[in-house]
C-alpha positions in Angstrom: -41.4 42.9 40.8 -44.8 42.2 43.0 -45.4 44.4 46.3 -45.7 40.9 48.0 -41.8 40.4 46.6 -41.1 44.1 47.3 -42.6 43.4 51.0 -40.7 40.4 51.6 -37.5 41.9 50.9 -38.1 44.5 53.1 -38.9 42.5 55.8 -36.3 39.7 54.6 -39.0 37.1 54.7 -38.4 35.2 51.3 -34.3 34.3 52.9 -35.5 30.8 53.8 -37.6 30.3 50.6 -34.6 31.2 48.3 -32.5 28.9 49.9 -35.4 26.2 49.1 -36.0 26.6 45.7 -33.1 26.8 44.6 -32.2 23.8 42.5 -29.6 21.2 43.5 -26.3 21.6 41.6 -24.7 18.9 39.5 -22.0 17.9 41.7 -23.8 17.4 44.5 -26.1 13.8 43.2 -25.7 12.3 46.4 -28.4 12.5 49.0 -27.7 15.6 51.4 -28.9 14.9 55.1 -31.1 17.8 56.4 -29.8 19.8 59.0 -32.0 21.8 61.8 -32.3 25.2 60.6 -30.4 27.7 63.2 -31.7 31.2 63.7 -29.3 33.7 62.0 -26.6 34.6 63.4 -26.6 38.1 65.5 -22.8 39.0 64.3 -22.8 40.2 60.6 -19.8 39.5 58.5 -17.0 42.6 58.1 -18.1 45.1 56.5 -22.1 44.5 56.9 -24.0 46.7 58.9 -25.6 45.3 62.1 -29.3 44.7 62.5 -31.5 44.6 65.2 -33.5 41.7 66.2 -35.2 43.2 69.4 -38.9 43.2 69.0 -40.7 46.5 70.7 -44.6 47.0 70.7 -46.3 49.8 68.3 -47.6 51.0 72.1 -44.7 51.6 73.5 -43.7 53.8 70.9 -46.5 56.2 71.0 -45.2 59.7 71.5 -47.7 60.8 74.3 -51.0 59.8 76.6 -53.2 62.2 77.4 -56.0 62.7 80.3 -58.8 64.2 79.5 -61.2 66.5 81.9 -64.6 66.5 81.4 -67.7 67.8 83.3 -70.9 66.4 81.6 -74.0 68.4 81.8 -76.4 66.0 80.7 -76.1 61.4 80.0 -76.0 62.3 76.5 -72.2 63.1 76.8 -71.0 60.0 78.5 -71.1 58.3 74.9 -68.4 61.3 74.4 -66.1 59.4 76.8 -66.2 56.5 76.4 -65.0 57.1 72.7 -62.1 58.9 74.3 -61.8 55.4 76.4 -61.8 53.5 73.4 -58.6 55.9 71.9 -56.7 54.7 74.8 -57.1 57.9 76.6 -57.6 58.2 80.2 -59.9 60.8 81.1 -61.2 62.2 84.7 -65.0 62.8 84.8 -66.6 65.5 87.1 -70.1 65.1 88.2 -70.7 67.6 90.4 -72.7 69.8 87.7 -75.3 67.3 87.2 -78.3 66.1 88.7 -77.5 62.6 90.8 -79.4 60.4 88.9 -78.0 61.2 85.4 -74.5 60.7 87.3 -75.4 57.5 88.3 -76.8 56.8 84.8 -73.5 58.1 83.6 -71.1 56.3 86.1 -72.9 53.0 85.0 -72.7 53.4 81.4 -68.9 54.0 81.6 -68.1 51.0 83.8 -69.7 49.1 80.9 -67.3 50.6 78.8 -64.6 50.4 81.3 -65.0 46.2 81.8 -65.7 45.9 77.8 -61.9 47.4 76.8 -60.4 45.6 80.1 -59.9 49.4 81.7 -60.3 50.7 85.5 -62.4 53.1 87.2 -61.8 54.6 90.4 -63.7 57.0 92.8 -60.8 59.9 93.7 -63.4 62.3 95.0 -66.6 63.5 95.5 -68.8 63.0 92.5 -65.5 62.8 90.9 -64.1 59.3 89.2 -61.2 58.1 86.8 -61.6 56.0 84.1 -58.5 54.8 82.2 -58.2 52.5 79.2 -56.1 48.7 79.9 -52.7 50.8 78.4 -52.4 52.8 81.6 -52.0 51.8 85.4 -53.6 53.7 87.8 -51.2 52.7 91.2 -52.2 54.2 95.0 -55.5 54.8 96.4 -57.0 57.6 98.0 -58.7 57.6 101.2 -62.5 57.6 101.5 -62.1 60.4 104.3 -63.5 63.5 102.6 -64.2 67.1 104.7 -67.8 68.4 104.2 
């Protein structure tokens, strides 16, 4: 037996193909109309066990997210996060420890990398923004109002 046959009876892809090839019996010479093929039914017969035909996404199922913190000393690290955004991890960048310029360097290069994966990136405070990847929803806003 193949994998590809192995594979198809795990996912029970080869019912429908069975059911064609299979040749037409003696007694039956007379042309057969075609009938619409139905979806199977949902009920299984007595004494089969019952099988599930809701579909759920290989996302949903992932056991955790996680954020990430980081505070970047120098541009060279924002390659570092946006690989973290590429892993579908959201991550919360501080750039009060670096000089303004690289920040702004650095706050450019990830809202490239923010727009390429369809993300978000949000100022929540001072020299402080989060970036998240298109699997998680950032909902609220906070005010531009900041004590100095």
């Amino acid at each position: 037996m193949s994998i590809k046959n192995k594979f198809e009876k795990w996912f029970y892809l080869d019912d429908e193909e069975v059911e064609e090839k299979e040749p037409p019996r003696r007694e039956e010479q007379r042309p057969v109309q075609e009938q619409p093929r139905r979806a199977p039914s949902r009920k299984p017969a007595t004494g089969e066990p019952q099988q599930s035909a809701t579909v759920v996404s290989l996302q949903s199922l992932q056991k955790s997210s996680k954020v990430i913190l980081i505070e970047p000393r120098v541009y060279a690290e924002a390659q570092d996060i946006s690989e973290h955004l590429k892993n579908k991890r959201a991550v919360v960048v501080n750039l009060q420890r670096i000089e303004r310029d690289q920040g702004i360097r650095i706050v450019d290069f990830l809202s490239g990398t923010v727009y390429a994966i369809g993300g978000d990136i949000q100022r929540i405070g001072t020299d402080i923004f989060l970036c998240v990847p298109e699997n998680v929803e950032v909902a609220g806003a906070i005010s531009d109002y900041f004590e100095r």
